[in-house]
N, CA, C and O atoms as CSV, one atom per row, in Angstrom:
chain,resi,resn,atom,element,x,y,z
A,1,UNK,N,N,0.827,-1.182,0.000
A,1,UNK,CA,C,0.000,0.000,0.000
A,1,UNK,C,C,0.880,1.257,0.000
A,1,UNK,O,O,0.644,2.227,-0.720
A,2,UNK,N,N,1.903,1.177,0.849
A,2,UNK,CA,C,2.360,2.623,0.753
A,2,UNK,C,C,3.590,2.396,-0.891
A,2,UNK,O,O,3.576,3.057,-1.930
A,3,UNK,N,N,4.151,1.677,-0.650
A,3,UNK,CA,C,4.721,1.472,-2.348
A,3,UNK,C,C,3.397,2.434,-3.582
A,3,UNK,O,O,3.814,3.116,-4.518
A,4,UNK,N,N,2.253,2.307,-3.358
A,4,UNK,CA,C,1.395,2.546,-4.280
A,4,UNK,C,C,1.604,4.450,-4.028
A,4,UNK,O,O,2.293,5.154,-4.767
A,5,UNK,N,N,1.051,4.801,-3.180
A,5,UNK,CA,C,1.026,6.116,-3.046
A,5,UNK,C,C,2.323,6.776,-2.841
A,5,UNK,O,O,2.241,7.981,-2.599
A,6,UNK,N,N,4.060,6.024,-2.901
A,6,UNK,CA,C,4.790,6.747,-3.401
A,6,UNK,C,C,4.620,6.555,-4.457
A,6,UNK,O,O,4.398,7.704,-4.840
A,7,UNK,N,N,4.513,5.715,-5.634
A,7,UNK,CA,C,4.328,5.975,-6.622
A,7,UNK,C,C,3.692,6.921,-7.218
A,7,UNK,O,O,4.187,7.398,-8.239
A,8,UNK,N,N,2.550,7.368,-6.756
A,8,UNK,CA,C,1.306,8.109,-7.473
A,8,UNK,C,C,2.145,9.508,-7.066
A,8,UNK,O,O,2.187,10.364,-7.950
A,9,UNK,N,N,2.873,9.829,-5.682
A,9,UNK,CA,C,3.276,11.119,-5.184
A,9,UNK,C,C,4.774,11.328,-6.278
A,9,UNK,O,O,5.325,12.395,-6.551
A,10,UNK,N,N,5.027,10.409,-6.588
A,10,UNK,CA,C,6.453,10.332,-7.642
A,10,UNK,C,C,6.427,10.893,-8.922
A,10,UNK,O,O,7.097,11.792,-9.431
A,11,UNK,N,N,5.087,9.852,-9.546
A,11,UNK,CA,C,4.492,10.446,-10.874
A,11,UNK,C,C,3.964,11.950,-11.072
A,11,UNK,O,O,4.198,12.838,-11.892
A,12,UNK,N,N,3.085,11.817,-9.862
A,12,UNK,CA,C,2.899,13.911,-9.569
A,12,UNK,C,C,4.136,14.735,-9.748
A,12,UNK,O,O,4.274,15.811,-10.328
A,13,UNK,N,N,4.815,14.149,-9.255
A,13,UNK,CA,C,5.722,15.317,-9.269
A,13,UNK,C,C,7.257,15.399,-10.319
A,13,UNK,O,O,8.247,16.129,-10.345
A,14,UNK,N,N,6.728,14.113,-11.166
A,14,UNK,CA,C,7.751,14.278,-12.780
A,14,UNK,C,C,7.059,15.076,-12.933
A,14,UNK,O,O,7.319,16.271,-12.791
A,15,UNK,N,N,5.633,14.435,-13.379
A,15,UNK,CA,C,4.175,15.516,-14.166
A,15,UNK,C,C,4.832,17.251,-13.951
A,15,UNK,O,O,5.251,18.043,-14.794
A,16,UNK,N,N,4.741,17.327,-12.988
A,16,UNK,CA,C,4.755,18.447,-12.165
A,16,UNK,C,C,6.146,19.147,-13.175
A,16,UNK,O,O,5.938,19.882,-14.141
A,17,UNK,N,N,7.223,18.826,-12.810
A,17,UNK,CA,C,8.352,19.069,-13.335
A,17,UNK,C,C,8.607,19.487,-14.918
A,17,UNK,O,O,9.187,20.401,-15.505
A,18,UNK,N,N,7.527,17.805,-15.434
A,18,UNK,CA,C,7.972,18.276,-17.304
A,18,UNK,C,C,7.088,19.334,-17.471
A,18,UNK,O,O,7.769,20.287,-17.847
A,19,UNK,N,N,5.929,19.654,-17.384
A,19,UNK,CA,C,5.152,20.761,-17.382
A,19,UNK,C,C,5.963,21.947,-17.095
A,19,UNK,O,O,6.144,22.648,-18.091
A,20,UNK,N,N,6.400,22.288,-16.216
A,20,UNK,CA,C,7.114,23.709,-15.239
A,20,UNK,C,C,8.579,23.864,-16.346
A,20,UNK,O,O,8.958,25.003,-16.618
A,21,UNK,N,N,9.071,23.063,-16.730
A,21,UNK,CA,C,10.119,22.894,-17.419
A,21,UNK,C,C,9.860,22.823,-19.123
A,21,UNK,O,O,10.700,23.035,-19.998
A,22,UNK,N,N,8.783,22.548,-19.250
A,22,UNK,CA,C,8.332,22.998,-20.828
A,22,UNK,C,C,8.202,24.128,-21.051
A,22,UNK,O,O,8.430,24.577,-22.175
A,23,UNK,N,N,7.691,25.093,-19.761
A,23,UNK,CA,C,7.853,26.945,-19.862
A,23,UNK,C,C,8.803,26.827,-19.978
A,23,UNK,O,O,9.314,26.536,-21.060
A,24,UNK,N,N,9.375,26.990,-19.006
A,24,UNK,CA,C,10.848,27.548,-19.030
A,24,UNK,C,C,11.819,27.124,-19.974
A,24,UNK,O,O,12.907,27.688,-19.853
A,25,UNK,N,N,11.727,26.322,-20.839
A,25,UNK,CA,C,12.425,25.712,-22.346
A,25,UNK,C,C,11.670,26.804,-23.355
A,25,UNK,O,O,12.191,27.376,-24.313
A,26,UNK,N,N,10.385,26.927,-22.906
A,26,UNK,CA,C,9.996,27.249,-24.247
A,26,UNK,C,C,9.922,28.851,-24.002
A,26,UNK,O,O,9.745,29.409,-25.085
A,27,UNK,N,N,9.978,29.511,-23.226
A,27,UNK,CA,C,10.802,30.820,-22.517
A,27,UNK,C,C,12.227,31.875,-23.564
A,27,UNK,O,O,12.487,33.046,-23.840
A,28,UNK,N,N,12.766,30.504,-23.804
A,28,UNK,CA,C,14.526,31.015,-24.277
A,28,UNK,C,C,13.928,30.182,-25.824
A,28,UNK,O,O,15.061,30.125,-26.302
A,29,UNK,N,N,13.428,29.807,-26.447
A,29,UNK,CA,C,13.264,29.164,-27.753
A,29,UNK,C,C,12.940,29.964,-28.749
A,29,UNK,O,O,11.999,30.706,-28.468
A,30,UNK,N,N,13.484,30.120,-30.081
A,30,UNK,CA,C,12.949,31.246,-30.620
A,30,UNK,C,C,11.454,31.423,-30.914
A,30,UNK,O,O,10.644,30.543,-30.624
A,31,UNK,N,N,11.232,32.164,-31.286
A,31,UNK,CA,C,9.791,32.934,-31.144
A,31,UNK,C,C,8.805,32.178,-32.439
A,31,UNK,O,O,7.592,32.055,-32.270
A,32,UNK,N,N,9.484,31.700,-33.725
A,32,UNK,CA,C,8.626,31.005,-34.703
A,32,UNK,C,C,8.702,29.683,-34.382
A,32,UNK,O,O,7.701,29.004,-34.611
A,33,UNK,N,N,9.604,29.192,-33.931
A,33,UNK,CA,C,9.402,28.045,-32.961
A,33,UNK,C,C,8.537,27.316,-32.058
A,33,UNK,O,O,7.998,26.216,-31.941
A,34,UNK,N,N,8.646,28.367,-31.507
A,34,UNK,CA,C,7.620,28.195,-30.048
A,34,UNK,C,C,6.101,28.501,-30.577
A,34,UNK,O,O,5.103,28.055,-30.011
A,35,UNK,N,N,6.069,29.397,-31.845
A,35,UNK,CA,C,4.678,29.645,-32.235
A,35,UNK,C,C,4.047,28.656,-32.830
A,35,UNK,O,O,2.852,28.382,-32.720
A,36,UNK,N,N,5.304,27.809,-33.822
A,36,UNK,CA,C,4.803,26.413,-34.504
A,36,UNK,C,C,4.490,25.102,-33.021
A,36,UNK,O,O,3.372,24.597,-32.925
A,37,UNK,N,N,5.473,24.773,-32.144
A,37,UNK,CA,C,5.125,23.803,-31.070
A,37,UNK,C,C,3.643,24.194,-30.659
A,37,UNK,O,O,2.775,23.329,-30.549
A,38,UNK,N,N,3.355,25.761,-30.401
A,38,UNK,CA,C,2.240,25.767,-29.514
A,38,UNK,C,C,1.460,25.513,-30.249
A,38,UNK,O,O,0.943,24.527,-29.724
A,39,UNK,N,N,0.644,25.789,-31.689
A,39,UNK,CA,C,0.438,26.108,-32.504
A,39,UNK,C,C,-0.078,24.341,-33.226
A,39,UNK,O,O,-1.003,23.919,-33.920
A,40,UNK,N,N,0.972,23.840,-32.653
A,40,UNK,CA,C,0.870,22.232,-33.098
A,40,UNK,C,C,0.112,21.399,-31.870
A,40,UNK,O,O,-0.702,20.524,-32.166
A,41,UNK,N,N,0.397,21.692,-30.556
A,41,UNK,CA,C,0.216,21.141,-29.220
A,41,UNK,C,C,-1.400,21.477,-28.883
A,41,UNK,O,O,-2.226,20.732,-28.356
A,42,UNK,N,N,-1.527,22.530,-29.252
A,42,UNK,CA,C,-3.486,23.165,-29.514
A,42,UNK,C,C,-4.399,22.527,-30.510
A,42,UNK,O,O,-5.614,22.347,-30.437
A,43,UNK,N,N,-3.431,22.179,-31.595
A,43,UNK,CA,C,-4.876,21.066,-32.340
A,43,UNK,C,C,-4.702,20.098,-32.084
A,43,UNK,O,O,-5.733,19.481,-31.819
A,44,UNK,N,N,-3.347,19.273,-31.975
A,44,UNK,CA,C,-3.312,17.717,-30.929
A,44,UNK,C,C,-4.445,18.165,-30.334
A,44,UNK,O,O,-5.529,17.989,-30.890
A,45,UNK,N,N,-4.309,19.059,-28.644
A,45,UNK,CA,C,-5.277,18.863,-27.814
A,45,UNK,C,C,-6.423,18.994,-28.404
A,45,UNK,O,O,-7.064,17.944,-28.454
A,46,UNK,N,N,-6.850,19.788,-28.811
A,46,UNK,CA,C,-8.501,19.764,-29.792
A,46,UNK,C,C,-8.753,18.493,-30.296
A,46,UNK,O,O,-9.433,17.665,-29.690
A,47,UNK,N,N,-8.198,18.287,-31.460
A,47,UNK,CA,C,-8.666,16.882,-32.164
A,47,UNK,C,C,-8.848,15.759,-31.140
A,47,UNK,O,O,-9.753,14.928,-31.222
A,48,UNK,N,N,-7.831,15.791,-30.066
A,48,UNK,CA,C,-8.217,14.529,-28.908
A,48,UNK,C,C,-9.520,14.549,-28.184
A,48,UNK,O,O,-10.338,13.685,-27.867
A,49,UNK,N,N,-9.388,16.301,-27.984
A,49,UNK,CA,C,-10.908,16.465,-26.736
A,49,UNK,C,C,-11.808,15.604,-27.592
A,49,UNK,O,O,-12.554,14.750,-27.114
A,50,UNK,N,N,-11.663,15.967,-29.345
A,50,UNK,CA,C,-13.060,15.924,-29.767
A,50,UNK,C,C,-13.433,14.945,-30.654
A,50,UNK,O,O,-14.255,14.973,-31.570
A,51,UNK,N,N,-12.529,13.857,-30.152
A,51,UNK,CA,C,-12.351,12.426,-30.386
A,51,UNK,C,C,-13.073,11.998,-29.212
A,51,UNK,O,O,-14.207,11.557,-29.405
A,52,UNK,N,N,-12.583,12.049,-27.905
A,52,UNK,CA,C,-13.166,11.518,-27.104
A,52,UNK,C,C,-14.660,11.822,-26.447
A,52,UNK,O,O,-15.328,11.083,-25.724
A,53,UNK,N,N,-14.973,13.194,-26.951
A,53,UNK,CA,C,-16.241,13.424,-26.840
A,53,UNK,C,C,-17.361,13.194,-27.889
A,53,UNK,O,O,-18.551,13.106,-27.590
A,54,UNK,N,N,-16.958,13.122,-28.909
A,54,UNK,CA,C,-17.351,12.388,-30.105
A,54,UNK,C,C,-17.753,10.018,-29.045
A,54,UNK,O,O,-18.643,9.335,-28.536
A,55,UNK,N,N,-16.507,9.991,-29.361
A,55,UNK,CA,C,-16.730,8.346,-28.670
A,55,UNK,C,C,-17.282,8.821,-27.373
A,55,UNK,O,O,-16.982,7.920,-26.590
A,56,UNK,N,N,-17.821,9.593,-26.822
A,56,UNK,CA,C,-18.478,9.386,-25.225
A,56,UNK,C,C,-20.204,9.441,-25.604
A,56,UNK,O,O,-21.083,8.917,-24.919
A,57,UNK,N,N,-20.426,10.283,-26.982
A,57,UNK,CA,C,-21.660,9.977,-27.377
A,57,UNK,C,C,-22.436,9.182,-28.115
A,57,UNK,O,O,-23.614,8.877,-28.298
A,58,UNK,N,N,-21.133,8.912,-28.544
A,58,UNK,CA,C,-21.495,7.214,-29.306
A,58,UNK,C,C,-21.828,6.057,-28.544
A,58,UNK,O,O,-22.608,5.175,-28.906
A,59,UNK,N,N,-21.258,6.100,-27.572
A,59,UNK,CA,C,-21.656,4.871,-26.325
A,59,UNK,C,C,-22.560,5.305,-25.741
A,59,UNK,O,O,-23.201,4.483,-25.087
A,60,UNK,N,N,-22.948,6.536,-25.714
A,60,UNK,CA,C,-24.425,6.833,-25.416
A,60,UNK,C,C,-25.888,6.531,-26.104
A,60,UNK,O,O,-26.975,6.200,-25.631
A,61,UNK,N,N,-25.426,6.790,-27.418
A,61,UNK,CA,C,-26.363,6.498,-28.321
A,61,UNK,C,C,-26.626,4.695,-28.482
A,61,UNK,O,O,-27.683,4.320,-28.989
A,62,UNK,N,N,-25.615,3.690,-28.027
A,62,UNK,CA,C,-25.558,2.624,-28.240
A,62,UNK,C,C,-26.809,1.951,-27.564
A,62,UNK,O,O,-26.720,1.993,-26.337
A,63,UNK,N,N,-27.687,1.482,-27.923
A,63,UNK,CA,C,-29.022,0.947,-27.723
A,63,UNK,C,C,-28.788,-0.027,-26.353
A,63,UNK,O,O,-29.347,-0.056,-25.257
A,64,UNK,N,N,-27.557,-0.903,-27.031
A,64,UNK,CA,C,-27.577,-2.348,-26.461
A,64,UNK,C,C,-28.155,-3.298,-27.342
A,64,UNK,O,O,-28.656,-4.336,-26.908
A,65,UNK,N,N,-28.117,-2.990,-28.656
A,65,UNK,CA,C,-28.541,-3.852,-29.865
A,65,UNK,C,C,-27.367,-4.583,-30.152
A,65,UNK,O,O,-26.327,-4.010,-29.826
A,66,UNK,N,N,-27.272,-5.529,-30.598
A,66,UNK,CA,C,-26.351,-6.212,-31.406
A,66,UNK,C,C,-26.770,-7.113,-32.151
A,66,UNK,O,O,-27.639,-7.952,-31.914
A,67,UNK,N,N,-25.759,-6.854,-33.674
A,67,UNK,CA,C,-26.336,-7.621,-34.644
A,67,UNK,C,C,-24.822,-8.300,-34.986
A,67,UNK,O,O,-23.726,-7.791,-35.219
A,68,UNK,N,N,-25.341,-9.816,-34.896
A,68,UNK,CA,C,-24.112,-10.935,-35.330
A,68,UNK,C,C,-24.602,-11.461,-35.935
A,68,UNK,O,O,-25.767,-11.860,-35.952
A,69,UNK,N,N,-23.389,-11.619,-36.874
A,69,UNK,CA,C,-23.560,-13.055,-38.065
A,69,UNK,C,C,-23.970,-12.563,-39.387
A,69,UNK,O,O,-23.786,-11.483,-39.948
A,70,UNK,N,N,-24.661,-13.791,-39.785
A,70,UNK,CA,C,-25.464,-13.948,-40.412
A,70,UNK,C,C,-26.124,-15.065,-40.952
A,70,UNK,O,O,-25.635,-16.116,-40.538
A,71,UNK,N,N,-27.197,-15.227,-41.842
A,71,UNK,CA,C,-27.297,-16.703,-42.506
A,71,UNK,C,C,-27.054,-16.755,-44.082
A,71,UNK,O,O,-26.687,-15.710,-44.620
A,72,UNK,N,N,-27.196,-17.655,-44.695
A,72,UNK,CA,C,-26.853,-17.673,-46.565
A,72,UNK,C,C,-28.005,-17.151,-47.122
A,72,UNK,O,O,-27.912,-16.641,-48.239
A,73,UNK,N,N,-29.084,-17.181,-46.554
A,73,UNK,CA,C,-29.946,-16.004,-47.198
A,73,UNK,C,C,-29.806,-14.234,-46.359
A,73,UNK,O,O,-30.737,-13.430,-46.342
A,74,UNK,N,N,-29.049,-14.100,-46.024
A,74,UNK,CA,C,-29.109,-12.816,-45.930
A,74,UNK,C,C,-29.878,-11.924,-44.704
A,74,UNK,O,O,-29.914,-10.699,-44.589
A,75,UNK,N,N,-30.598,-13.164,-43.657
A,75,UNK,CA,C,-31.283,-12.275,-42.814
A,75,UNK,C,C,-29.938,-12.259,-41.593
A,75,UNK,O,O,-29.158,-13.178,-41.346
A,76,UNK,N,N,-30.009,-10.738,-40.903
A,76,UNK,CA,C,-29.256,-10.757,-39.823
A,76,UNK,C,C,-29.963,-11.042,-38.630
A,76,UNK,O,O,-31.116,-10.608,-38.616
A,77,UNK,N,N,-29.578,-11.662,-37.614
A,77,UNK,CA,C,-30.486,-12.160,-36.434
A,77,UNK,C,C,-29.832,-10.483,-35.363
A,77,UNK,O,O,-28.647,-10.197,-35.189
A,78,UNK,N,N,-31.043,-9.687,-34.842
A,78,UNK,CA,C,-30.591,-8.675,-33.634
A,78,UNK,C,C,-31.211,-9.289,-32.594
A,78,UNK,O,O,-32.296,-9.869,-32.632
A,79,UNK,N,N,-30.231,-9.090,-31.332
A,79,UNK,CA,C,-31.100,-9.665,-30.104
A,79,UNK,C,C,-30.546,-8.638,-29.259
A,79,UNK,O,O,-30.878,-8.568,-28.075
């Protein structure tokens, strides 16, 4: 148990670090640089949010239907 929550207090505080240390890198970096990283790092994050909120309404919309198989004439069995 306590092995677990140094871990979790360990990981916090890389987290913690590469974050605080990505300013301060990107601080001294030149200026078209830093405009392309950020610039690149803002639609990553977008396209992800809106991936996963996209798939959070899809599993919403999911009935609980499922259709398997099939037979040689063509009907699909849903149950």
């Amino acid at each position: 148990m306590r092995n677990r929550s140094f871990g979790k207090r360990f990981m916090r505080t890389m987290m913690a670090l590469a974050v605080g240390g990505s300013a301060f890198q990107l601080s001294g970096c030149d200026p078209s640089v830093r405009s392309s990283l950020l610039n690149g790092l803002s639609s990553t994050t977008t396209s992800l949010a809106d991936t996963l909120i996209a798939a959070f309404f899809v599993s919403l919309q999911n009935d609980g239907t499922s259709t398997t198989g099939g037979t040689a004439s063509g009907v699909t069995t849903t149950f």
